[in-house]
N, C-alpha and C positions, 0 to 999 in steps of 0.2 A: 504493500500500500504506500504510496508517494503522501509526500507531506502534506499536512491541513493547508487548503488554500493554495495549494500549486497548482496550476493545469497542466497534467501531462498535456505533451504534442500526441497529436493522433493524426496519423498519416492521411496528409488532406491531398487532395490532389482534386482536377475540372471533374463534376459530376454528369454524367451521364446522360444527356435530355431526354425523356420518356414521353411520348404523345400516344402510343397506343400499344397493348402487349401485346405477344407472338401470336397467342390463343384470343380470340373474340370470344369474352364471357358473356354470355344474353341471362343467366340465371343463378342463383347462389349455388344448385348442385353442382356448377361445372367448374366453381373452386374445390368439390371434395374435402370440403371443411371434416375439423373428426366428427361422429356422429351425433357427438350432443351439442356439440355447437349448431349445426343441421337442424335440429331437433327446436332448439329456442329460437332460431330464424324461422322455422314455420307456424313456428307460437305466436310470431309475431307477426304474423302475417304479411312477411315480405320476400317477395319472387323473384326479382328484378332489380340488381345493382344499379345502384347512381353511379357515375362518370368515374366518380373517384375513387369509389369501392371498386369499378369493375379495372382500373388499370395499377392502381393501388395495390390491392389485395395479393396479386399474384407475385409482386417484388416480397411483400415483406416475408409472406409464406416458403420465399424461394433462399430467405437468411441475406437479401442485402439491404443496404441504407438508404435510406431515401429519404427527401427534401421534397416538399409538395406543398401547393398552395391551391387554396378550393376557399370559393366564397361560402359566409357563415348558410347553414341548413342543407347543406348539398351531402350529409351523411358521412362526414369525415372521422370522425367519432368513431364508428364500425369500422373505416377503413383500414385505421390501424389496431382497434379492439378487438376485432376476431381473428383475424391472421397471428395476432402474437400471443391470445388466447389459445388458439392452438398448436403454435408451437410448443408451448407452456405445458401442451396435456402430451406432447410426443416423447417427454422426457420427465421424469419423476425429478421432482427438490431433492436436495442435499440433506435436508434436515436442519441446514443451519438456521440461527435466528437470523430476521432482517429481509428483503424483498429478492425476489429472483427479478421483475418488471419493474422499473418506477417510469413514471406519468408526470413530469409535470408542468404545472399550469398557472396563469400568473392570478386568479382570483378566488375563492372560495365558493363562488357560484360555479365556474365551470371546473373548477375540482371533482365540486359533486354530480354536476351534469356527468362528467365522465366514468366516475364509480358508480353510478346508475345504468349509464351504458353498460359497466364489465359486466354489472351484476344479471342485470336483463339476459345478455348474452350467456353469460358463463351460468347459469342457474341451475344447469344438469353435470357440471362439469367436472365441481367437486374443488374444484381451486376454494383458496381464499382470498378476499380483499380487505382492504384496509384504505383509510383517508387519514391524512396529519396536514392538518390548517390550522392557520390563527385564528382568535377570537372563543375557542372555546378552551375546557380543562388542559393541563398535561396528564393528570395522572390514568387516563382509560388511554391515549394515545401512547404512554409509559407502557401497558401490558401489552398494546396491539405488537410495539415495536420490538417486544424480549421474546417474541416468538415467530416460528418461521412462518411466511407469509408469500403470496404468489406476487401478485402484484397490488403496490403502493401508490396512491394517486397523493401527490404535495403541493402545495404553494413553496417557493423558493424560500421564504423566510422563514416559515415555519420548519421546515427541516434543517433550517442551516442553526435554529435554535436545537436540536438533538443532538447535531453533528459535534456540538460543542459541549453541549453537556455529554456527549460520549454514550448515547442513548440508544444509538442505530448502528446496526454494521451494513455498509452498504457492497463490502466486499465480495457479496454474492449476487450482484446485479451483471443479467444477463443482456435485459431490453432498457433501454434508454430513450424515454418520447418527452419530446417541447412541442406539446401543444401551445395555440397562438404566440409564436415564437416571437414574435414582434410586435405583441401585446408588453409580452415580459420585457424586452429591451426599451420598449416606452416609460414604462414602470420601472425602468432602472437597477432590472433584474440580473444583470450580466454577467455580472460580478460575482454573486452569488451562484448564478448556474454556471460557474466555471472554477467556482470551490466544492461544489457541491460535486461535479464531473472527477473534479481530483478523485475522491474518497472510491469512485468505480474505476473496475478493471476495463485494460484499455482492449481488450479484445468483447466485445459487447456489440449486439447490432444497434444502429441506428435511427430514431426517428425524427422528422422534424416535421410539423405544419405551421404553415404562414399564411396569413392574407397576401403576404408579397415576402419574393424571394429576390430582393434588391439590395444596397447597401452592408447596411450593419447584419442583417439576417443571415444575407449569401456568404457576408467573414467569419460569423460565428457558427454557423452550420460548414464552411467549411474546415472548422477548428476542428470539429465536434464528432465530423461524422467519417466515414472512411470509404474511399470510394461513393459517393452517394449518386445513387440515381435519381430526377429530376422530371417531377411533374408540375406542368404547371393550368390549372384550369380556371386562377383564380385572376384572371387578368382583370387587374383592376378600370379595364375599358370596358369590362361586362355592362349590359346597359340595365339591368335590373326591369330585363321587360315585364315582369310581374308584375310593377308598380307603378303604381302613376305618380309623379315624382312634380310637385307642384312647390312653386318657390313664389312668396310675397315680399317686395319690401315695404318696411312699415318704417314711418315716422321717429318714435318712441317704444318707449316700454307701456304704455297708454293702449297705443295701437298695436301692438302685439297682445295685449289681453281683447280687445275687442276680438281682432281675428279669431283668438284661440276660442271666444264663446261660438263665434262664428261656425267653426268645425266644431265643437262639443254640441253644436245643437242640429250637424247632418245626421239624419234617421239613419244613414249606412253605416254610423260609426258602433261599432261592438264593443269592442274595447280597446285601448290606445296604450300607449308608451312617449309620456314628454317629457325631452330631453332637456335638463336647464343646465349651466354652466359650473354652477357653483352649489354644494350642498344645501350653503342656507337659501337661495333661491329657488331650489329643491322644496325645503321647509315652508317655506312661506308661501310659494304659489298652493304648492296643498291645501296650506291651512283657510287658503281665501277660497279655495272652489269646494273643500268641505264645509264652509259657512256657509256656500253658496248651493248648497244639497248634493253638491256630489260625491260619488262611492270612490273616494282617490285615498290612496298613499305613498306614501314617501320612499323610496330607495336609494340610498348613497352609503361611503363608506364608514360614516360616525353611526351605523346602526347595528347593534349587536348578533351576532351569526341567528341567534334565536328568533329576534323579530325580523330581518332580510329571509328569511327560511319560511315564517306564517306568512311574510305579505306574500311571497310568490306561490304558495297553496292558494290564499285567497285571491288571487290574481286565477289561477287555473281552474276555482272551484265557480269563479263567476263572482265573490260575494264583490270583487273590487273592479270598479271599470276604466278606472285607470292611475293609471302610476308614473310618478313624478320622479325620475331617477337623473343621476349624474351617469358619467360613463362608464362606472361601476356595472353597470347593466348592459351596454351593447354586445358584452363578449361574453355567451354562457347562458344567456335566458333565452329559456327555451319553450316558448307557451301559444300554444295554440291559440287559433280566435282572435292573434291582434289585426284587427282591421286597420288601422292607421297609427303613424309615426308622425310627431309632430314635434320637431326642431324648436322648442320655443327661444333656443341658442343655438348659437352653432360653435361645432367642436373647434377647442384648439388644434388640434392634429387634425388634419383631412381624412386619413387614412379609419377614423371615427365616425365620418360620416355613412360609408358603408358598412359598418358592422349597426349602428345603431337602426337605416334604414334595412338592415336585413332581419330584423327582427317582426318584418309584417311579408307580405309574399311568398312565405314559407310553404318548402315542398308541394309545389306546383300551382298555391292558391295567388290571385290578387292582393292585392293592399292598396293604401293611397301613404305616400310620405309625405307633408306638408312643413315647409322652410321658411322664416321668419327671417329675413336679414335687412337688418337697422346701417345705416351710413358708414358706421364704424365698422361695420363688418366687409366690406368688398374684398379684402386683400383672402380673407377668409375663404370669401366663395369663391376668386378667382382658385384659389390653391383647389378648392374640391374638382370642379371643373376639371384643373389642368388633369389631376390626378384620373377621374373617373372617363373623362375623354368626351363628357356630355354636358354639355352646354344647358343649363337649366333654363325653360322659358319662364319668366316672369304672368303670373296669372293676379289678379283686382278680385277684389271684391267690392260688387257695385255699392254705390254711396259709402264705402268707406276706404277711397283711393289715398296713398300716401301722396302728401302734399311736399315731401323735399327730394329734393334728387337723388337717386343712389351715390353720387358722385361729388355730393354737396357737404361732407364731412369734411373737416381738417383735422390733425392732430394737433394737440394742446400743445403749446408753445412750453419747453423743460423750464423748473423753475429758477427763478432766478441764482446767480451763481453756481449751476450746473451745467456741463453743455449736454452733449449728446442729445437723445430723443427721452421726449420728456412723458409726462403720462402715465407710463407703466406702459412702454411696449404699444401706443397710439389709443390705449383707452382714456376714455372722456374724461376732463376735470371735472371736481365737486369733493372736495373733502382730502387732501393729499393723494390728489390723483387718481384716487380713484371714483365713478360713476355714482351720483346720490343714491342713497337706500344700499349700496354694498354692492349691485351687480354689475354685471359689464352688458349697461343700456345706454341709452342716448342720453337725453333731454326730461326731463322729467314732468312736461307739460307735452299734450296734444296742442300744433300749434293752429287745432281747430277748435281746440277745447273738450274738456270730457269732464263728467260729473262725477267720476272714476279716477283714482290713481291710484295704481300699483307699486308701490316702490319696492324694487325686485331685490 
């Protein structure tokens, strides 16, 4: 075992680019999964690999590494769940304490999404699983860890807290998966999953999924992985035909609540997911549309694994119609029946706009997205644009048209005796730079007037 915090080298070299395998797979029998894996894919009523399963599936069951990138709901989850599930049952554990598999994932929602997946799958299998994340006990993740275990689904930080209290042996790790790998590297995860790599044997197969295999993803995957073969279907010029993708710009934070009642009161709407920037604007737009009779709550990172875990039951059981989350949410919720996405901010990263708007459209149904962007935002939407390759049209809502020009923004002059750019990075003065009431909105008056203010 190499030292805490080193990264061995792993013989990296160009990956392989994969667009379609040898074999044309039209159904899950013609992978020959082992039988009980077989067995809980017809439990679940599925026949017919998606894209990613059917060119996927075949690399990883064949023992090489791979690098793939698949937009959110295209069934990427199974892609790497069942192939390494069943390599898993081709060969008996050691016995030793600690994971033969670990998974991991940059947030506690799609941790459990994906130990949900093993479990669904592997449910005749006979394996075991296990989850280590923040926010809840150590002492039940203390017993899971002092015994041997198949495969591990973690959040980087929470295992790198084991690794150090000397809790976990990782020396018996076979499979190695970064799910949304460039999730974690957003979240500053790098560091950590390159400590955490130390502690595993460098002869291990490989996995990595991305929304995009560019940059920092494509250096660290090829740190990481060895020989990788290379799918890519998650081209971020997908145009997400599923969804009607409807972009406003609004005046204020004034006229962004108008709108939003605007869409809260289309009869098409089932249940929604709005995006706000900041947790307390999270908080608060809640708190004003549950005064205002509706079934909403809140989701961001200041809430405890317990209540983020009931809201998203009552999001799926129906009692909640909609939910107020920061970006804690775009990556890992997985809930049926959302009819529409509504931007009531837009993301700092671009690359957040697509995972957020992927959370309506799902497996093969419609959605509508709908986008808010105030003066201060352009440089914003230009970046999504550039990024997704599609040019949003601009749609009004009659009698309440924004009266300033998209183009009508300035940023606030830095304050005096500083130079550079002033602001905070071109948000609006009110308060040492930053936007009155705490969010990053405009103007805090409609300059048509409203009997309404939100102060976001």
């Amino acid at each position: 075992m190499s030292l805490p915090g080193v990264c061995r080298p792993h013989r990296a070299v160009a990956p392989v680019r994969t667009t379609h395998p040898q074999k044309l797979i039209m159904t899950f029998e013609s992978f020959e999964l082992n039988p009980a894996l077989s067995k809980a894919v017809k439990d679940g009523g599925y026949e017919q690999p998606t894209d990613i399963q059917r060119l996927a599936i075949p690399i990883v069951m064949a023992g090489k590494d791979l690098m793939a990138s698949a937009q959110t709901g295209t069934g990427k989850t199974a892609a790497f769940v069942l192939p390494m599930l069943h390599r898993l049952m081709e060969r008996p554990g050691t016995g030793r304490r600690g994971p033969r598999a670990l998974v991991l994932a940059p947030t506690r929602e799609l941790a459990e999404q994906v130990l949900n997946e093993a479990r669904r799958f592997g449910k005749h299998s006979g394996l075991s699983f296990g989850l280590v994340v923040g926010g809840v006990g150590y002492g039940p993740q203390y017993q899971l860890l002092s015994r041997p275990l198949d495969l591990l689904v973690a959040t980087p930080g929470r295992l790198i807290d084991h690794l150090e209290q000397k809790r976990v042996d990782l020396s018996n790790v076979e499979f190695l998966v970064l799910d949304e790998a460039d999730r974690m590297l957003d979240m500053g995860f790098v560091k950590p999953v390159r400590q955490i790599t130390s502690y595993i044997p460098a002869k291990r197969q490989g996995l990595l999924f991305s929304a995009t295999l560019e940059g920092a993803v494509k250096k660290v995957a090829m740190e990481l992985l060895n020989q990788p073969e290379q799918i890519e279907l998650a081209a971020n010029k997908v145009k997400h035909e599923g969804i009607d993708q409807r972009m406003f710009h609004v005046d204020c934070i004034d006229h962004k609540r108008r709108l939003l009642d605007h869409w809260l009161g289309d009869p098409t709407l089932q249940q929604a997911v709005i995006f706000t920037g900041t947790k307390r604007r999270a908080d608060r737009l809640c708190k004003a549309l549950q005064q205002e009779g509706h079934a909403c709550a809140a989701l961001h990172g200041d809430k405890s694994q317990g209540v983020r875990k009931r809201t998203v039951d009552q999001m799926r059981k129906g009692e909640v119609k909609l939910l107020i989350a920061t970006d804690v949410a775009a990556r890992g919720l997985d809930i049926d029946g959302i009819s529409h996405v509504i931007n009531f901010d837009l993301p700092m990263v671009p690359e957040d706009y697509i995972h957020r708007i992927g959370r309506t459209g799902r497996a093969g149904t419609s959605g509508v997205s709908v986008t808010l962007v105030a003066p201060e935002d352009r440089e914003k939407l230009r970046d999504i644009e550039k990024l997704t390759g599609n040019r949003l049209t601009c749609s009004v809502v009659e009698g309440d048209e924004p009266k300033l020009s998209p183009n009508s923004y300035v940023p606030p002059a830095p304050p005096r005796g500083q130079g550079g750019r002033g602001g905070q990075g071109g948000r609006p003065q009110g308060g040492g730079g930053r936007p009155q009431g705490g969010g990053r909105s405009g103007p805090a008056r409609s300059p048509g007037g409203s009997g309404r203010s939100f102060r976001g």
